[in-house]
Structures are given as structure tokens and as C-alpha cells.
C-alpha positions in Angstrom: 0.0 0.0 0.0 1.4 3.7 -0.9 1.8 6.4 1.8 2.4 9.7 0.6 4.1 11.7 3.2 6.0 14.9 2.9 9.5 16.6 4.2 10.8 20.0 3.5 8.3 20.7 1.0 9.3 17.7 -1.1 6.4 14.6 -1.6 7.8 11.3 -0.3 6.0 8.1 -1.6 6.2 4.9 0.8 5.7 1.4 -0.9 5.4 -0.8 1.7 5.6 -4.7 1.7 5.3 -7.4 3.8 7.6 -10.3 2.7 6.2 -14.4 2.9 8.6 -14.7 5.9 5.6 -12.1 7.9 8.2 -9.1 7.7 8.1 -5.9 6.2 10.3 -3.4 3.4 9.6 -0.4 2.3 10.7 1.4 -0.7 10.4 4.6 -1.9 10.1 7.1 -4.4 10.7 11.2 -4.6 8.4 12.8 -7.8 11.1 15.0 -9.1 13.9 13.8 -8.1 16.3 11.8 -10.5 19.9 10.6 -10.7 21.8 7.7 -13.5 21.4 5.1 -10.1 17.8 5.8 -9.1 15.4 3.9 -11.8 12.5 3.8 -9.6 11.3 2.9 -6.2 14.2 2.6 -3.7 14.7 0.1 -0.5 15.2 2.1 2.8 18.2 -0.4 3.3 18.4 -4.2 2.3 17.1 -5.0 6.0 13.4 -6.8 6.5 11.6 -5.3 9.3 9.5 -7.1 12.0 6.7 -4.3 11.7 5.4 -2.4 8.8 5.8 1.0 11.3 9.9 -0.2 11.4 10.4 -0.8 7.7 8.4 3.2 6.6 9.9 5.1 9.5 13.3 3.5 8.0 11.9 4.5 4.6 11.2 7.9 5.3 14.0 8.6 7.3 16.8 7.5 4.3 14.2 9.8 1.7 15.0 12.8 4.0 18.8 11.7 4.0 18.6 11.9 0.0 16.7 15.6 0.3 19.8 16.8 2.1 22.3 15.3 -0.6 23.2 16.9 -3.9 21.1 15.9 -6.9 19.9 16.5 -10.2 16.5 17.5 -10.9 14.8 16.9 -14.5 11.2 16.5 -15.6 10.8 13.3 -16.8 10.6 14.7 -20.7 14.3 16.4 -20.3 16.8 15.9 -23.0 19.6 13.7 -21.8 17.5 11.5 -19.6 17.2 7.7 -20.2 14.5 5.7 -19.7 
């Protein structure tokens, strides 16, 4: 299920996940925001989680990391970007 949630101004979308083992990842995705290694939703960090709370605060918490770092901003239609 998607949770949309929102730091510094910038939309943060949660895709949470609970594995067959009964835990949880959560990956997500910043509208906006792309670089050459990010090709779509993103794992918080390659740990499962033993509740779904864990694996989105874990989520959220690495998005707001990548707000702070450099980046490159292009609309999806900009030249130079690769599909």
C-alpha cells in the first residue's frame, strides 16, 4: 500500500511490503527527483523489518537523507534522460 508523506516541502511516496517470511520493506520514491542510479522505487536499506511502522519510518527517514544530498532535478521529458 502507498503512503504519501511529505519533508521539506518535497512529496515522499512509501511502498510498503510485507515479505512471505511475515516481515516488512519499504521502498520509496521522490516525484522529481532523479539521478543515473535511481530507476524507480528505492529500499530504505536491504534490512526486513519485523513491523510495517519499522520498515516506513526506516523509509522515510533514508528519503530525507537523499533531500539533504546533492542531486539533479529533471522532468521526466528532459533531453539527456534515459528511460
Amino acid at each position: 500500500m502507498a503512503e504519501t508523506c511529505y519533508s521539506k516541502g518535497r512529496k515522499i511516496v512509501l511502498l510498503s511490503e510485507q515479505k512471505r517470511d511475515g516481515t516488512w520493506i519499504c521502498r520509496f520514491t521522490i516525484p522529481g527527483m532523479w539521478d543515473a542510479g535511481l530507476r524507480g522505487p528505492r529500499d530504505a536499506t536491504m534490512d526486513a523489518y519485523a513491523t510495517e511502522w519499522e520498515a516506513k519510518t526506516a523509509a522515510f527517514e533514508t528519503a530525507k537523507r537523499r533531500l539533504d544530498e546533492p542531486h539533479e532535478v529533471k522532468s521526466a521529458n528532459s533531453p539527456g534522460r534515459t528511460p
